[in-house]
N, C-alpha and C positions, 0 to 999 in steps of 0.2 A: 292562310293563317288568320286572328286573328285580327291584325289593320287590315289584309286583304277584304276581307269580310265586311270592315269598316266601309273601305272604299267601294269597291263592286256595287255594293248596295242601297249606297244614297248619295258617293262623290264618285265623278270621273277621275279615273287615276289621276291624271293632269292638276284635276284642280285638291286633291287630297297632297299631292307631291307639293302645290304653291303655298299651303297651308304648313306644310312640316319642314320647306324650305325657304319660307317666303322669306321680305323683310321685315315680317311684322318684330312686334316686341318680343320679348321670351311669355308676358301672361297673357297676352292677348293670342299668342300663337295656341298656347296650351290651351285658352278657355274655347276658342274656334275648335283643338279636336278634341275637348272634352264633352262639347255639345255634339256633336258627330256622334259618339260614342253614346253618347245619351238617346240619341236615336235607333242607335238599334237595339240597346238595350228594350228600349221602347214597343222595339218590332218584335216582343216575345221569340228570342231566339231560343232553339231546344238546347237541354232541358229544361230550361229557364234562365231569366237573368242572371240572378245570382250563382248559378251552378255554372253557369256558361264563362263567368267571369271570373269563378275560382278554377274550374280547367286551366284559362287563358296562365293564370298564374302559375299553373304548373309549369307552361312549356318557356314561359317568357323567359326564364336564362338563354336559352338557345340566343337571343339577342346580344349578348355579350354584354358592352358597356352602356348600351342603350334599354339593358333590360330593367333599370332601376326608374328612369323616365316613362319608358312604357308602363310599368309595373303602375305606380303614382297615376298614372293618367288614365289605368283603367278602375281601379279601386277607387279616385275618386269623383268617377263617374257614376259608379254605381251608389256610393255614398248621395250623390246628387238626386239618381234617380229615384232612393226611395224615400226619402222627402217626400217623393209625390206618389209613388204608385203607392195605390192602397194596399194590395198585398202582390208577391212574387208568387205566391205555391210552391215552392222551392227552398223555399227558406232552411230547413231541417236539414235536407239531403247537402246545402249550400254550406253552413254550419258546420256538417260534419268534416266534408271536403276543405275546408277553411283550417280544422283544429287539427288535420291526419298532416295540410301542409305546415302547418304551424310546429308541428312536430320535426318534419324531415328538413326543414328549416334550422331547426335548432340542433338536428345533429350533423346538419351538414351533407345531408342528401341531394338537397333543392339550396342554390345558390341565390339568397334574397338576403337584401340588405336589411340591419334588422331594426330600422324603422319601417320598413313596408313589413316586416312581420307584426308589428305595433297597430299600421294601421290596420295589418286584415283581422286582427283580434279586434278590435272595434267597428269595421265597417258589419260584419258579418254577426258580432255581437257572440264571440265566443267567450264559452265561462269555464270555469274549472272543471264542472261537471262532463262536458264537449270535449276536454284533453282526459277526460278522466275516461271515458267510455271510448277512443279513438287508441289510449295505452291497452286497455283491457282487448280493443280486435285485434291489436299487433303483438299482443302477447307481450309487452315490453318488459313486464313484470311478471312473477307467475303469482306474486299474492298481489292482487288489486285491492287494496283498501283503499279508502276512501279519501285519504291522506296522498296519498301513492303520485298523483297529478299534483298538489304542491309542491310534495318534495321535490317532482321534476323541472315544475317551474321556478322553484326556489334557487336552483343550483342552479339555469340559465341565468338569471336575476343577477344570484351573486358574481358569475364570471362576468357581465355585466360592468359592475359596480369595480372591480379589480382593475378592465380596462378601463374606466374613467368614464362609460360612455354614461350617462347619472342620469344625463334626461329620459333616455330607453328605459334604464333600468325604475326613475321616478313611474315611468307611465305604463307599464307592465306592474308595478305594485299597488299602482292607483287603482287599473283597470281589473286585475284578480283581487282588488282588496286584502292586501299582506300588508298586516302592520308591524310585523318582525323589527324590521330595522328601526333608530329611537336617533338618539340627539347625537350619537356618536356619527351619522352616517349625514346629517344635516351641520355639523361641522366639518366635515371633510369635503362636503360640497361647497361649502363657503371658502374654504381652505382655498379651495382650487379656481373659487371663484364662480364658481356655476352659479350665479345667483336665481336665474329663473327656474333651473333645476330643484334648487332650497325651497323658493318659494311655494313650487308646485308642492313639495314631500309637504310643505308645514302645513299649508289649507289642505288639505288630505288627510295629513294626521289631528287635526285641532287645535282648538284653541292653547293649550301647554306649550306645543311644538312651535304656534307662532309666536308667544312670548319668549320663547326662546332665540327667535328667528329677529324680533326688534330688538333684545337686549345685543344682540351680533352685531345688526347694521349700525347700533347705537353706538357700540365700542368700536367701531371701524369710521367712524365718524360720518358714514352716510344715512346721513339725518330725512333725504328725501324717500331713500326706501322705505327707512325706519316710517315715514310720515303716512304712507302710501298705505303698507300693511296696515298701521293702525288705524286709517280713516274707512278700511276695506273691510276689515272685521271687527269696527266698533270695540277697540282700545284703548280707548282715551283715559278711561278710569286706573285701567292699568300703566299707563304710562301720560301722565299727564307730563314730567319734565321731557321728554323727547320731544313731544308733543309740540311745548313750549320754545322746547331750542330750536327745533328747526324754520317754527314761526320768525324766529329771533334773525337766523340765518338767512331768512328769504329778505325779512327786510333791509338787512344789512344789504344785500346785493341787489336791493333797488334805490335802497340811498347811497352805493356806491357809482350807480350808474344816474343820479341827480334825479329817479323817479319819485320824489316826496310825493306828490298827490297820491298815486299808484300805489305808493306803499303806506298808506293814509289810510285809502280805503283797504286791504288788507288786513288792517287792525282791527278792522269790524266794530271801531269802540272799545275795545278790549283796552284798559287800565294800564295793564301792566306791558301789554304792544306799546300803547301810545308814548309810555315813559319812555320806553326805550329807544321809540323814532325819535322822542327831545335828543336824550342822550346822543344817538345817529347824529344830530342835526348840529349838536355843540360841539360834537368832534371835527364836522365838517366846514365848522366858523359861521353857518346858518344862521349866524342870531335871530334870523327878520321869523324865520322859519321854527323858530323856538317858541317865540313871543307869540307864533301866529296859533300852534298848538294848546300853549299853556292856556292861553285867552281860552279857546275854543273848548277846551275839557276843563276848565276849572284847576289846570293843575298848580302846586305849590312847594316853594320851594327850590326854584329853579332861576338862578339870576336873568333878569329881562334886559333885552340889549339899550333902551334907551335909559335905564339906572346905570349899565355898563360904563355907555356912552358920557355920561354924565359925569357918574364918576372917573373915567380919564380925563377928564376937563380939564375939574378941579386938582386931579394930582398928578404931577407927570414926575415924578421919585417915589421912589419905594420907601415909605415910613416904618421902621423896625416894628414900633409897638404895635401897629396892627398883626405883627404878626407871633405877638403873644398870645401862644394859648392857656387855658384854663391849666391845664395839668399835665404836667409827663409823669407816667405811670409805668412802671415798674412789675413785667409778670411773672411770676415765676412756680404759681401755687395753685391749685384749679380753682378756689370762689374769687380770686384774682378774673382767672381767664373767661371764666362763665359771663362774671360784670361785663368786662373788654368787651367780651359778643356779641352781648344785649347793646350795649351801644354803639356800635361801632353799625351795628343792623338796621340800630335808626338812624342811620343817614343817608345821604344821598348818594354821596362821594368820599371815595376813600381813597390818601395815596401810601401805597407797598412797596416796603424795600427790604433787601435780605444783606445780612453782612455773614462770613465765615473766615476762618482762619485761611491765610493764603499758603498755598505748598511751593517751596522753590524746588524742590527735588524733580527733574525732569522725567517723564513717563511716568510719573507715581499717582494714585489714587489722589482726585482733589475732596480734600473733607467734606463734610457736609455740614449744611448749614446750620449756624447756631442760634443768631440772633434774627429776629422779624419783628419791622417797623410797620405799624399800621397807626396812619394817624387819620381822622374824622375833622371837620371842621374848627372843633375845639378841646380837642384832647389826643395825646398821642402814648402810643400803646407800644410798649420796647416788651416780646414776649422770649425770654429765654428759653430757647423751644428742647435746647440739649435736656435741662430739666424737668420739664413738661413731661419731652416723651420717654423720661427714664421713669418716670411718679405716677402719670395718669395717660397713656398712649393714645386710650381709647375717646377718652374727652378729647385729648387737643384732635383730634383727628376730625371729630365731629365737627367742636367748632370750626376749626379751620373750612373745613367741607362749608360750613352753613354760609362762612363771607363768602369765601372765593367762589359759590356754585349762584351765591344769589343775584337774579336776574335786577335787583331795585337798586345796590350800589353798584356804582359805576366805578370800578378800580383805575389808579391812575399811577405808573412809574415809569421809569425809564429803563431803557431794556430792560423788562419785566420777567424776558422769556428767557435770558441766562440767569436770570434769579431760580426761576421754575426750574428748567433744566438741571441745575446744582439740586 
């Protein structure tokens, strides 16, 4: 057979058996008999390469569990081989032998796993036209139209996609160019989790399908996918806050891990990075690391540690009136909450707190929240949101959205995340 032929002809049995049993590794075993194989591909075997190695494929079931390993290692060998041989002469008659097994494959004639039928439709470079003319010798149809080969690949496709197998079925639609399936079919792979699977359909289907594909990673909160796709197909434009977050996210996890310089140069200069490494740096009690920044980009607005310093000197009690502000304000009306926005934007820092009515009723729905404290360095903002979002839903939603999403204030409460939660 086959390996016999391998061996006979350029290994002594002996040293072909140390090779297929040896202790080598699992790739370095395969790449020793994939070069084997390339050899005699080499030695123009009749009828040809390629025809020679789509036979092989016919009989290789007979191998039982070994035939899927055999299968791979001769397909891609020959894949290797023509890389370099300039041409087979065979190629057609190979082709056709390729799309008649590709067929009895699919109905279950020839027992081949159906990634080795994936790869023989690309080693062999079969097209629709190849299953469309190989249906027409078998009669498989009595009307061959021209359609007749997709429909038939469509429905392997789809049983495909039923069992879950998404990457076969991704690279089978890639490979016949069917763009049938749409956004419905790239959420259910994400469903299940197939991410490389997703990714292949969306660079396949385009640019639509991969904005669809970062708005996914986005709401799933994998910001490095999300980062990856966009930097791959030049998205920035379309997604500049993803963009941003996941910038925001890298640094946080090297100022978590005390890498400031590291995550310094990361910010490439970028403004609205650098604020945020301060920010990083003042939650971290960094002062030196604050001062060393703000110096360094001109920035303003950011207490410096030795005023800090200074000022505990001189006070070591809390003076009430410093902590008079300008105004408590009162919102309840939208050119109320529009002002709040606009100022509350220009700051630096803001701290958030939520109040709502407590429920003592055990197991019972807990209300939602009614009142929201946002105060700014010198003015504090009491927004009665019950009101708000019975009058103008769609404003407070905005505004709300504009503090809590922007990257320049630095929000500050206390358990903040059972406020959110509620």
């Amino acid at each position: 057979m086959f390996l016999r032929s391998c061996s006979y002809t350029f290994l002594k049995n002996v040293i072909f058996m140390m090779i297929l049993t040896g202790n080598l590794k699992a790739t370095k075993k395969f790449r020793a008999l994939q070069q084997q194989v390339c050899h005699v591909l080499h030695n123009s075997p009749q009828p040809g390469p390629a025809t020679f190695v789509a036979y092989c494929l016919y009989i290789l079931p007979i191998f039982g569990p070994y035939c899927e390993g055999f299968s791979h290692l001769i397909v891609s060998a020959l894949h290797r081989f023509l890389k370099t041989a300039a041409t087979t002469g065979d190629s057609l008659e190979a082709k056709s032998l390729a799309a008649r097994l590709f067929l009895y494959i699919i109905d279950g004639f020839i027992d081949h796993d159906e990634r080795i039928a994936v790869k023989i439709l690309e080693v062999f470079d079969v097209k629709l036209t190849d299953v469309e003319k190989v249906l027409s010798q078998l009669k498989v149809q009595n009307d061959c139209r021209s359609d007749c080969a997709k429909i038939f690949v469509e429905q392997y496709i789809f049983g495909l996609i039923e069992s879950q197998s998404y990457m076969t079925a991704v690279n089978l639609l890639e490979h016949f160019s069917i763009r049938q399936s749409g956004e419905s079919f790239l959420l259910k792979m994400m469903e299940k989790k197939q991410f490389r699977a997703a990714e292949k359909w969306a660079m396949f289907m385009g640019k639509p399908m991969l904005s669809i594909l970062v708005q996914e990673y986005a709401d799933r909160n994998m910001l490095k996918n999300a980062y990856v796709i966009i930097k791959k197909n030049n998205l920035l434009q379309e997604f500049p806050d993803v963009h941003h977050k996941y910038k925001e996210s890298a640094l946080k996890k090297l100022a978590e891990k005390a890498c400031w310089d590291v995550a310094e140069s990361k910010t490439n200069g970028n403004r609205q990075l650098v604020e945020y490494l301060v920010y990083l740096a003042m939650e971290a009690g960094y002062s030196e690391k604050v001062d060393e920044l703000c110096n360094r980009y001109s920035l303003e607005g950011f207490f410096k540690a030795k005023e800090l310093e200074a000022s505990f000197l001189h006070r070591r009690f809390l003076n009430l009136n410093e902590l008079v502000v300008e105004d408590i304000i009162w919102v309840d009306e939208v050119d109320g909450l529009c002002k709040a926005t606009c100022n509350i934007e220009g700051s630096k820092v803001a701290g958030l707190d939520c109040e709502w009515k407590p429920n003592y009723v055990k197991g019972s729905k807990p209300n939602k929240v009614s009142i929201m404290q946002i105060a700014s360095d010198k003015m504090v903002f009491i927004f009665d949101l019950i009101k708000l979002y019975k009058d103008v839903p769609d404003v407070l939603d905005k505004c709300l959205s504009r503090i809590l999403k922007s990257p320049r204030i630095l929000k500050l409460g206390y358990n903040f995340q059972c406020d959110v939660k509620q």
